[in-house]
C-alpha positions in Angstrom: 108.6 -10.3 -3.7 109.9 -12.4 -7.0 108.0 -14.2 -9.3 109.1 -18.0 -9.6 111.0 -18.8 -6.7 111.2 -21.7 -5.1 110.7 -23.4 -1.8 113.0 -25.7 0.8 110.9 -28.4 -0.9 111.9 -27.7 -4.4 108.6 -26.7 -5.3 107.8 -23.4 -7.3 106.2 -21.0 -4.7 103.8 -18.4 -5.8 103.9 -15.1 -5.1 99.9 -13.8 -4.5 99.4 -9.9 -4.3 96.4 -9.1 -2.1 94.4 -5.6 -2.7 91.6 -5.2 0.0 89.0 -2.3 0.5 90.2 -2.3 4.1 92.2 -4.9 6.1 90.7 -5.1 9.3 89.6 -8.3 11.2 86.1 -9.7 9.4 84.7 -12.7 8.4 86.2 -12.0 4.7 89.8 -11.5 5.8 89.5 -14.5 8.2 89.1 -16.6 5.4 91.8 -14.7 3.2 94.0 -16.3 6.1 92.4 -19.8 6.0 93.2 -19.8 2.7 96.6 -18.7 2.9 96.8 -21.3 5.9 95.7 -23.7 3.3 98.1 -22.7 0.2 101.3 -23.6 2.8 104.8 -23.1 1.9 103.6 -22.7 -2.0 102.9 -19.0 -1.7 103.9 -16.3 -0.3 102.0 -12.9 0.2 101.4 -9.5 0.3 98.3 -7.2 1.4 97.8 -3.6 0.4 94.9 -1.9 2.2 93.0 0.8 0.4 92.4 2.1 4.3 96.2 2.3 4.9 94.9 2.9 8.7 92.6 -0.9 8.3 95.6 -3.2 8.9 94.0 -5.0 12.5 93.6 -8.4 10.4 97.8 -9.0 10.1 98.3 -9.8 13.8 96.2 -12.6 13.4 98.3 -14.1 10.3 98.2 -17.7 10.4 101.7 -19.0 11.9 104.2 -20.7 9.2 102.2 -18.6 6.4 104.6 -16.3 4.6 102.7 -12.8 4.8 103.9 -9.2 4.8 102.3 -5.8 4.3 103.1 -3.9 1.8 105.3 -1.0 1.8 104.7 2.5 0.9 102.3 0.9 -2.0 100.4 3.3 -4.7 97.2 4.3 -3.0 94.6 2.1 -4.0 92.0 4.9 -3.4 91.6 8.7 -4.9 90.0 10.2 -7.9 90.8 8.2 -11.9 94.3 8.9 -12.6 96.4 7.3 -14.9 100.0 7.6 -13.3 98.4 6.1 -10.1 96.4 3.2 -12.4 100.6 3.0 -13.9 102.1 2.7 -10.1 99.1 0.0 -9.0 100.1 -1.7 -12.5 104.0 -1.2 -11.8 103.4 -3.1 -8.5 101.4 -6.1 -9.8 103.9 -7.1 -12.4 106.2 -8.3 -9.6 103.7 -11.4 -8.7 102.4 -14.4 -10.3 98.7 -13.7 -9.2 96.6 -10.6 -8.3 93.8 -11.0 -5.7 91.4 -7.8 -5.3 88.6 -7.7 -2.9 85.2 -5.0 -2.8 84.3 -2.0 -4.4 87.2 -0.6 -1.9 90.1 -1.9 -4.4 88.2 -2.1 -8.4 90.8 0.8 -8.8 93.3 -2.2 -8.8 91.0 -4.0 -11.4 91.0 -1.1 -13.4 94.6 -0.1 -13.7 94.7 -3.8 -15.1 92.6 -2.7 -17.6 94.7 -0.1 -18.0 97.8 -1.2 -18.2 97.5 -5.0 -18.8 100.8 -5.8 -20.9 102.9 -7.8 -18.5 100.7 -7.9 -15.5 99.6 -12.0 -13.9 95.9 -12.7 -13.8 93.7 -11.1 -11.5 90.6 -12.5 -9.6 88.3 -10.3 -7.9 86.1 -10.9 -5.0 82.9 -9.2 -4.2 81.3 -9.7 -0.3 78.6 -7.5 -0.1 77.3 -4.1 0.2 78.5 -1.2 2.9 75.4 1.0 4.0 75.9 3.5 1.6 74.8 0.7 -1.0 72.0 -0.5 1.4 68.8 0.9 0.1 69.9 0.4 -3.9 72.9 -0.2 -6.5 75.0 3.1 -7.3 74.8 3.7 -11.3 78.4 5.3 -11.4 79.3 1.9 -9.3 77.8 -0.5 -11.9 79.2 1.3 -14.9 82.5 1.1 -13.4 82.6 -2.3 -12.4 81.2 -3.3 -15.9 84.1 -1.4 -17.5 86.9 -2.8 -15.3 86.1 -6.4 -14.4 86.4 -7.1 -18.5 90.0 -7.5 -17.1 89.6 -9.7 -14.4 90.3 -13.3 -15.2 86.9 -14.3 -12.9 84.8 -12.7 -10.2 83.9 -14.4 -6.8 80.3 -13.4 -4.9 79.1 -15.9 -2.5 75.5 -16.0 -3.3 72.7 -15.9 -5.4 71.9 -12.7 -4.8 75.0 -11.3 -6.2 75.5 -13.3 -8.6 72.2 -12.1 -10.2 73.5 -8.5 -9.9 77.2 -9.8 -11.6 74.9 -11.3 -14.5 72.3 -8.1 -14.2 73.4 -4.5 -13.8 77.2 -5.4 -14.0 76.6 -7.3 -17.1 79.4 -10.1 -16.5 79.3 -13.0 -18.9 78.2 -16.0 -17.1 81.8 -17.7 -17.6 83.2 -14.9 -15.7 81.2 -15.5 -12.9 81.6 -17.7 -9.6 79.8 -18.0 -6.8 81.6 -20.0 -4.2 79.3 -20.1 -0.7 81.2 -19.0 2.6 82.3 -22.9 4.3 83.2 -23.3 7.9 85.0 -26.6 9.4 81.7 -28.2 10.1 83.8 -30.9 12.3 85.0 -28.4 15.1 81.5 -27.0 15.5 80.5 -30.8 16.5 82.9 -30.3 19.9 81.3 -29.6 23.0 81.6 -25.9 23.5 84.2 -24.4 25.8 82.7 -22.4 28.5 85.7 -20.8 29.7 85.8 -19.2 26.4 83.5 -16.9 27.2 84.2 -15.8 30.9 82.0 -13.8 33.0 79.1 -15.5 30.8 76.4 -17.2 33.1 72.9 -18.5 32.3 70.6 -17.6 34.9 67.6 -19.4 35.6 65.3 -20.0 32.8 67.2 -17.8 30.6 67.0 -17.9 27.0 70.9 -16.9 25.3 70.9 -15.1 21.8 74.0 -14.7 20.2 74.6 -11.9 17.7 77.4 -12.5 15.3 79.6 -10.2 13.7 81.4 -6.1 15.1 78.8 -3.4 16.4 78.7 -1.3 12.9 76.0 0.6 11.7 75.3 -2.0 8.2 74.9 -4.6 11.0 71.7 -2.2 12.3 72.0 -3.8 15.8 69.6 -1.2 17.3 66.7 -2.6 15.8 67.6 -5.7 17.5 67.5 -4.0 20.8 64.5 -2.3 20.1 62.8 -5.9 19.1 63.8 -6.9 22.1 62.0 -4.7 24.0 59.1 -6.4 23.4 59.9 -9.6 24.0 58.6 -11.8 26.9 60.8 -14.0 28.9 63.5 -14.0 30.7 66.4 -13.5 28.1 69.9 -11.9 27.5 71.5 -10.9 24.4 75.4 -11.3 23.6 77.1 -9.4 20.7 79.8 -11.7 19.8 82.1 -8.4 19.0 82.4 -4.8 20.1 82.5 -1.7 17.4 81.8 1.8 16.9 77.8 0.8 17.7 78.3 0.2 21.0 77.4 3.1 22.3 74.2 3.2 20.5 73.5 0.1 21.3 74.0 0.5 25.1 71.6 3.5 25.2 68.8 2.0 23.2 69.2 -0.8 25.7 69.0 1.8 28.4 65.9 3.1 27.1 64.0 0.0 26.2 64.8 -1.2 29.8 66.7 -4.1 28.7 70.1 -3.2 29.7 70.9 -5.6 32.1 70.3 -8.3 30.0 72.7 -7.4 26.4 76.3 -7.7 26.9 78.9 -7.0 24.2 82.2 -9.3 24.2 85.2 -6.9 23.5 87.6 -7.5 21.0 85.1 -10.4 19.2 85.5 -14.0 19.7 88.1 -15.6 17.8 87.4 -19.4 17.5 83.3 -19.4 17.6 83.2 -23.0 17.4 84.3 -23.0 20.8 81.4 -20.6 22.1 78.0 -20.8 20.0 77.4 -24.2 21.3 76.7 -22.5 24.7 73.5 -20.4 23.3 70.0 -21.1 22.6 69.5 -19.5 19.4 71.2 -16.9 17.1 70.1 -13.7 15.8 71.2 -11.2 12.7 69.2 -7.9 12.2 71.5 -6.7 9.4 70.5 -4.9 6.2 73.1 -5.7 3.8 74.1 -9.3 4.7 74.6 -11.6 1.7 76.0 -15.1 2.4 76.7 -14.5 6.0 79.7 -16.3 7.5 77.9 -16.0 11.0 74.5 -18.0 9.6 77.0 -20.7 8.8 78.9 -20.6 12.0 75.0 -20.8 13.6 74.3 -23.4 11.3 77.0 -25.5 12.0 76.9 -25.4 15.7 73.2 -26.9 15.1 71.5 -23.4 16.2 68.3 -21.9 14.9 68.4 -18.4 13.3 66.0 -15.6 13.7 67.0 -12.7 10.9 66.1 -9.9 8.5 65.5 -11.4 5.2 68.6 -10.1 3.2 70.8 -11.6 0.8 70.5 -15.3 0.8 70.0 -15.7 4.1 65.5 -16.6 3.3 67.2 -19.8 1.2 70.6 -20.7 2.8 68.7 -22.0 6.4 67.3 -25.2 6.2 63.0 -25.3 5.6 62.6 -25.9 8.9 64.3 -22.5 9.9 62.7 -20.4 7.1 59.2 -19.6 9.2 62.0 -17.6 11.4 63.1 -15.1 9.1 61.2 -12.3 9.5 59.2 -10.5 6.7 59.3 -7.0 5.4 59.2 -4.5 6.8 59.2 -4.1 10.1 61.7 -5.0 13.2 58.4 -6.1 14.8 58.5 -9.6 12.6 62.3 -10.4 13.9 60.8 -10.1 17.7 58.3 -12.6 16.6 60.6 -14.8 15.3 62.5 -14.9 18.4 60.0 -14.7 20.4 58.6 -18.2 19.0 61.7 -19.8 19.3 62.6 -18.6 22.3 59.0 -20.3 23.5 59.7 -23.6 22.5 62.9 -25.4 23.6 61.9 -28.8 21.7 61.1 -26.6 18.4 64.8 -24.8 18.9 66.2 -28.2 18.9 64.7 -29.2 16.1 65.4 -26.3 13.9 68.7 -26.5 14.9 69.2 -29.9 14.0 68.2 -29.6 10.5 70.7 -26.3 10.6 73.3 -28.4 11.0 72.4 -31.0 8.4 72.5 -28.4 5.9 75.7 -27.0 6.7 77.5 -30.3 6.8 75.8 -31.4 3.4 76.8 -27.4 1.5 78.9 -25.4 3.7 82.1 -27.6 4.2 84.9 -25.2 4.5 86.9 -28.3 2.4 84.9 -27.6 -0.4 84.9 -24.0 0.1 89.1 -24.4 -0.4 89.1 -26.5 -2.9 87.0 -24.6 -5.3 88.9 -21.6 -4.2 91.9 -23.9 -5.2 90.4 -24.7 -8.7 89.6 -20.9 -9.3 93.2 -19.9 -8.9 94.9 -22.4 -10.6 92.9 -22.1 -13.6 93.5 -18.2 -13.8 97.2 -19.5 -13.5 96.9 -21.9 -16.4 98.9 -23.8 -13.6 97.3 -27.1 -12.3 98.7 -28.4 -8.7 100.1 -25.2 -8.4 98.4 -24.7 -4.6 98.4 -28.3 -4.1 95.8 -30.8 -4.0 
């Protein structure tokens, strides 16, 4: 990959180096790709995974998107060294702009730091928290970020939450700072859902549906759902829109809480959930570590209420009529209360949902999710237009 090339069109095309903690299919490398979808024929890219084994999220590469893995790259992860901090830097210097996403690549941050003569701007982007992060913040993990993100030209974290901790224990200045909330394409989540996109899923009668969004992993804590719903009344069953490394766990708690028949787990995920999440009653998130969630959107959007664990933004991003529905500290027993009330009351599910989706269409565009994303880049450029407009 060259710096400064140009495309059929005449126009300069970029070339945008990726550094991910792990590049496996997510919400976050989802919208990597949208936005690489949106950039065109003015960039070209490459993706080095600090999980050299975490590559799952290239088969789905947008199509006319210019996108390659790297190469035998330097190893994002190991122990502080500089001759690997030189190699990361040695690599960077052949693009125009540096993109570094999670705790999972900071060593790319840092070997800007390091080694900054020569190297393009760098943006990093924080999601969230893994499990080992859960309960608290990691000292050694804030005094690290503090000392490498002085060389990032901005930082991205997609709520409140985390921007609080940017501005608090990784003492960021404020200019530094972005937060730029997960967006969906509100329009396509207006179509009638498409029931054969889902197969083998039927609504018997009376039956309440509850989607779960997001893979079967352990920070997703989707036993506690199961063990909630053991104690719901009503006829219900509950789909996990994704399989994972859970799912055995999952299936046995089911087992025991005599509940089995009634969860199903889609394998392999669903890959257009506009097309689906029209076709449930409700959706439901028990994770711990959630911060701007992509799947509340997606439930938002498709004009669905929300019962979920009050994590992250998640208390302020539903609309007021949602917010009796997120359960309170501290116990599993409040989320199979909140379903339980919606699951009660059709009429109330409507109307929750309703406002759900008036929100998302106001704030959670995916069109102003790009542009800003667009704006962000550019200005860490110094190149206006240079993604287009």
């Amino acid at each position: 990959m060259r710096r400064g090339v140009c495309n059929a069109g005449g126009m300069a095309t970029l070339s945008i180096l990726h550094l991910h903690d792990n590049f496996d299919p997510s919400a976050k490398t989802a919208r990597v790709q949208r936005l690489m979808s949106a950039w065109g024929e003015r960039a070209r890219h490459v993706t080095v995974s600090a999980d050299a084994a975490a590559l799952g999220a290239a088969a789905s590469t947008p199509r006319g998107v210019a996108h390659e893995i790297a190469q035998a790259p330097p190893p994002l992860a190991g122990r502080p060294s500089v001759a690997r901090y030189e190699a990361i830097a040695r690599l960077m210097r052949r693009f125009d702009l540096v993109l570094t996403y999670g705790w999972g690549a900071i060593d790319g941050v840092m070997a800007r730091r390091a080694f900054a003569k020569g190297l393009p701007p760098l943006v990093h982007h924080e999601e969230g928290f893994g499990a080992d992060e859960a309960s608290g913040l990691k000292l050694e993990r804030n005094l690290f970020r503090r000392a490498a993100l002085g060389a990032a030209s901005a930082l991205v974290v997609p709520s409140a939450t985390m921007e609080r901790i940017a501005l608090g224990p990784w003492k960021q200045p404020p200019a530094r700072v972005h937060r730029i909330v997960h967006g969906v394409p509100i329009a396509a989540y207006a179509a009638r859902p498409d029931p054969e996109a889902l197969p083998g899923l039927t609504r018997g009668d009376g039956e309440v549906l509850i989607a779960v969004p997001g893979p079967l992993t352990a920070q997703r804590n989707p036993t506690a759902l199961i063990r909630a719903a053991g104690g719901l009344s009503g006829r219900f069953r509950i789909v996990f829109l994704g399989d994972g490394p859970e799912r055995a766990n999952v299936e046995g708690a089911a087992a025991v809480m005599g509940i089995g028949g009634q969860v199903t787990i889609v394998p392999g995920g669903v890959e257009r959930p506009y097309q689906v999440l029209g076709l449930f009653d409700l959706v439901a998130s028990p994770s711990l570590v959630e911060q701007f969630p992509t799947g509340i959107v997606q439930a938002m959007a498709a004009g669905l209420p929300v019962a979920a664990m009050p994590v992250g933004d998640i208390p302020t991003m539903v609309a007021a009529e949602n917010a009796p529905f997120i359960a309170e500290w501290p116990t599993e027993v409040r989320l199979r209360d909140a379903i339980q009330a919606l699951m009660g009351d059709a009429g109330l599910r409507r109307q929750v949902g309703a406002a759900n989706r008036a929100r998302a269409a106001a704030e959670y565009d995916e069109a102003v999710m790009i542009a800003r994303y667009r704006e962000l880049y550019e200005r860490a450029l110094g190149r206006p237009g240079a993604l287009g407009g």
